[in-house]
C-alpha positions as CSV (number, residue, x, y, z in Angstrom):
1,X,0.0,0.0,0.0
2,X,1.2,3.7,-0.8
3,X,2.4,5.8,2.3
4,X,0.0,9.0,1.9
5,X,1.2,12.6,1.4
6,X,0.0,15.6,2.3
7,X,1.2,18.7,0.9
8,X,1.2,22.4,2.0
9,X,2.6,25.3,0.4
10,X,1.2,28.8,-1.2
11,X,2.6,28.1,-4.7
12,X,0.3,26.5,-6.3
13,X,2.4,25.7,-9.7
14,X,5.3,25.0,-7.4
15,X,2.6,22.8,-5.4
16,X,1.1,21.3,-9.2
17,X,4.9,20.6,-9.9
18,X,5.5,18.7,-6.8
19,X,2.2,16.9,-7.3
20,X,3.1,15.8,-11.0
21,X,6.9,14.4,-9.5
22,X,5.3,12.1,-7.3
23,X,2.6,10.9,-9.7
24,X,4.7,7.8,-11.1
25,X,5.8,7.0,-7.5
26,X,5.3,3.4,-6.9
27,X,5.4,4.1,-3.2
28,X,3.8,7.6,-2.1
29,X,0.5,9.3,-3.1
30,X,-0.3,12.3,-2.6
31,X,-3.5,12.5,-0.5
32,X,-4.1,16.1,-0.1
33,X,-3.2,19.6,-1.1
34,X,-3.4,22.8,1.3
35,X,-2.2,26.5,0.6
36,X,-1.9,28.0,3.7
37,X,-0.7,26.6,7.8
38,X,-4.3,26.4,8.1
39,X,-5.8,24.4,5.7
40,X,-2.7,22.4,5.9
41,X,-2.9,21.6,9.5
42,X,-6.9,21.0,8.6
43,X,-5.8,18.6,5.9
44,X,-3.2,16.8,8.2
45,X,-5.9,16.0,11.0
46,X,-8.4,14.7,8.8
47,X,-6.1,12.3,6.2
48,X,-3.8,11.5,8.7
49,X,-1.1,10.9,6.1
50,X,2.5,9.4,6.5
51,X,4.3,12.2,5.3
52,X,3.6,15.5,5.2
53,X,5.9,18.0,3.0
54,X,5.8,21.6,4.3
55,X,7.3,24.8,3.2
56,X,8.3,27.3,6.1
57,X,7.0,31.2,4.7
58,X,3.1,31.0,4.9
59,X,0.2,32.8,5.7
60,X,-1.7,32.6,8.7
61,X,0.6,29.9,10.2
62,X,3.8,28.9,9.2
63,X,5.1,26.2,8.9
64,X,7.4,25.4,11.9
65,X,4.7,25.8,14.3
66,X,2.2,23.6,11.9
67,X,5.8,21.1,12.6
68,X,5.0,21.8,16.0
69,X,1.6,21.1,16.5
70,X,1.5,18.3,14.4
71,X,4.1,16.2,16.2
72,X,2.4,16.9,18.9
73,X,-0.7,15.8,17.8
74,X,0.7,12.8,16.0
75,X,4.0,12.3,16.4
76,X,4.3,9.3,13.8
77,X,4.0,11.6,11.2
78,X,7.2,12.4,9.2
79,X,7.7,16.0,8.1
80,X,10.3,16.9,5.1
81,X,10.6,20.6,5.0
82,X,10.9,22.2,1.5
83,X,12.0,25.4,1.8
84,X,14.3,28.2,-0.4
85,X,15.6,29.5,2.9
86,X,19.8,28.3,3.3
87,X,19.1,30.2,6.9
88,X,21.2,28.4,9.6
89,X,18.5,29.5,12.7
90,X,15.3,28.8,10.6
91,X,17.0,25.4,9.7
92,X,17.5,24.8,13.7
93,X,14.1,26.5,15.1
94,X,12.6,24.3,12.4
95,X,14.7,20.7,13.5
96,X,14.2,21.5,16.9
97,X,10.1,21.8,16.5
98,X,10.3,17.8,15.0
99,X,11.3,17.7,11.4
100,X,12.4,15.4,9.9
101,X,13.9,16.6,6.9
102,X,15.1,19.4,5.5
103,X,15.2,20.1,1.7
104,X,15.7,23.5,-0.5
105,X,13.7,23.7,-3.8
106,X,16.0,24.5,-6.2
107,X,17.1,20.7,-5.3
108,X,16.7,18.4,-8.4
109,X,13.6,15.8,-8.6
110,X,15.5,13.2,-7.8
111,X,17.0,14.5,-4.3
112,X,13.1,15.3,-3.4
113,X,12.4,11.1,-4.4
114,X,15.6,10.6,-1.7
115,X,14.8,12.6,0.8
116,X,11.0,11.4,0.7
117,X,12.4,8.0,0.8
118,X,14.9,8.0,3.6
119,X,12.5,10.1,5.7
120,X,9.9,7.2,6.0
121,X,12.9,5.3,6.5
122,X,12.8,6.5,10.1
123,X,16.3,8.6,9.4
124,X,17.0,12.8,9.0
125,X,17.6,13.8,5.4
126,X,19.2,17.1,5.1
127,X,20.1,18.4,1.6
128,X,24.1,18.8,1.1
129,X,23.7,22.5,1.1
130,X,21.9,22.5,4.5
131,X,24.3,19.9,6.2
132,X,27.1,21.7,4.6
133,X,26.2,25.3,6.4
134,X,25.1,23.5,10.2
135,X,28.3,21.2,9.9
136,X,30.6,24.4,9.0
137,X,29.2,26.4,11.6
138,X,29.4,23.6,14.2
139,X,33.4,23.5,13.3
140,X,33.4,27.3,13.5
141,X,31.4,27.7,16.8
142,X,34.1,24.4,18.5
143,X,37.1,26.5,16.9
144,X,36.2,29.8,19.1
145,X,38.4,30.2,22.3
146,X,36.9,30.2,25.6
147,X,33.3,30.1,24.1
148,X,31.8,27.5,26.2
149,X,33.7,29.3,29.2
150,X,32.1,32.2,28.7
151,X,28.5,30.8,28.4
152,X,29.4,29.1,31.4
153,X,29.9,32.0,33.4
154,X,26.2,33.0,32.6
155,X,23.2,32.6,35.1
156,X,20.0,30.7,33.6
157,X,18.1,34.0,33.6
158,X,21.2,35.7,31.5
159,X,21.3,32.9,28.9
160,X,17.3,33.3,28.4
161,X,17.7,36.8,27.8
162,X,20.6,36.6,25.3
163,X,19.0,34.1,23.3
164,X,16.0,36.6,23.2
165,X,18.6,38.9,22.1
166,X,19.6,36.6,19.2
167,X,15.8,36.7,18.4
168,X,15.8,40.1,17.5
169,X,13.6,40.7,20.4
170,X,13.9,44.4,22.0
171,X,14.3,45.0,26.1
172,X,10.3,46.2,25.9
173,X,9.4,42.8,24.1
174,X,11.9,40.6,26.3
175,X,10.4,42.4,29.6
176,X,7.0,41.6,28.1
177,X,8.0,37.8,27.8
178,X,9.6,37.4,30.6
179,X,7.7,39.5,33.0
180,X,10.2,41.7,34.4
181,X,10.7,45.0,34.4
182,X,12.4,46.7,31.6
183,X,14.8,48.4,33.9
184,X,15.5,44.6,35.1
185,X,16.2,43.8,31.3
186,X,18.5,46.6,31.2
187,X,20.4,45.5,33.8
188,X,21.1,41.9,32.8
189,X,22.2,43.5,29.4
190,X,24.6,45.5,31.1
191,X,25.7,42.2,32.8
192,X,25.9,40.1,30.0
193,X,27.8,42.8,27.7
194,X,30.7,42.9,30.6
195,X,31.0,39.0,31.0
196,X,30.9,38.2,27.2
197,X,32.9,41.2,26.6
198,X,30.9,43.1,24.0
199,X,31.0,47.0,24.0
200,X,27.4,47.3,22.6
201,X,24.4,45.6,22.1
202,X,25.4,45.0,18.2
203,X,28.1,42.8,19.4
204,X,25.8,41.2,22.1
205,X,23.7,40.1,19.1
206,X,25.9,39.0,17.0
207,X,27.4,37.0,20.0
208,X,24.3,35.4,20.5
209,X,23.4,34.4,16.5
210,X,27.1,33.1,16.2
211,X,27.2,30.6,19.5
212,X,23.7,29.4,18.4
213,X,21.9,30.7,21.5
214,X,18.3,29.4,20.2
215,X,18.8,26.2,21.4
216,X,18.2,27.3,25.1
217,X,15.4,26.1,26.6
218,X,12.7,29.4,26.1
């Protein structure tokens, strides 16, 4: 019997092109097409497929928290991410929500066939563009000195707020989230700039997006 598909993306030629790929599969079949988070997570609950193959950039939801909700609805289902983003922390917020794949579209037919097969293998397929950029960045991040020292050094409320920092968030928004004061916020940036040794909160930043900060616990 076929493993069924769902998939979500809103392109519909790029969806059609996908569609017309797996059409001579002898294995999958695609069960369902959504173009939005919504309708795809719609789709999802009611087919319950095998695999689902999900772009990222979406309206109403997108698609790492439909990755999210869906493995936690229904873990057994395999996700393979297609996505034109080479983006090192969307490729990580994205693993870390439960994919199990990660693909770029300008990949060739043939690599999509692959990755759809060793996903419902039970392993990780990561195109060699993708692996190439986390494996390169994992060598660069071991190669800094003192690194781990420094982050060591860190309290658990310090580490929280610098990977908010590496979110982009602002000492309003982080205050917000964390429900502190923003004169608190101010402080702990103060704190953190003099134990990481960063003269401004351009350097904190890019300290945070270079040591790969968003795989604290939020």
């Amino acid at each position: 019997m076929k493993k069924k598909v769902v998939l979500v993306d809103d392109h519909k030629i790029f969806l059609e092109g996908i569609s017309g790929i797996l059409s001579d599969s002898e294995t999958v079949e695609v069960a369902e097409r959504a173009y939005s988070g919504r309708e795809g997570l719609e789709a999802i609950r009611t087919v319950k497929p095998d695999l689902v193959i999900l772009d990222i950039t979406m309206p109403e939801i997108n698609g790492i928290e439909v990755t999210r909700a869906v493995k936690h609805e229904m873990p057994a289902v395999k996700i393979l991410i297609l996505s034109m983003h080479l983006d090192r922390r969307m490729i990580i917020e994205v693993l870390k929500a439960g994919a199990d794949g990660y693909a770029l579209k300008e990949s060739e037919p043939a690599e999509l066939v692959t990755a759809i097969d060793v996903v419902l293998s039970g392993l990780m397929y990561l195109s060699p563009g993708v692996a190439t950029l986390l494996i390169r960045d994992y060598i660069q991040k071991l190669a800094l000195p003192g690194a781990q020292e420094k982050l060591d050094v860190l309290s658990a409320r310090e580490k929280e707020i610098l990977s908010l920092i590496s979110d982009g968030k602002s000492a309003k928004e982080i205050a917000r989230k964390l429900c502190i004061s923003r004169n608190t916020v101010d402080v702990h940036r103060r704190n953190l700039k003099q134990k990481l040794g960063c003269e401004n909160l351009n350097e904190l930043t890019r300290y945070a997006m270079r040591e790969g900060l968003m795989n604290f616990d939020r």
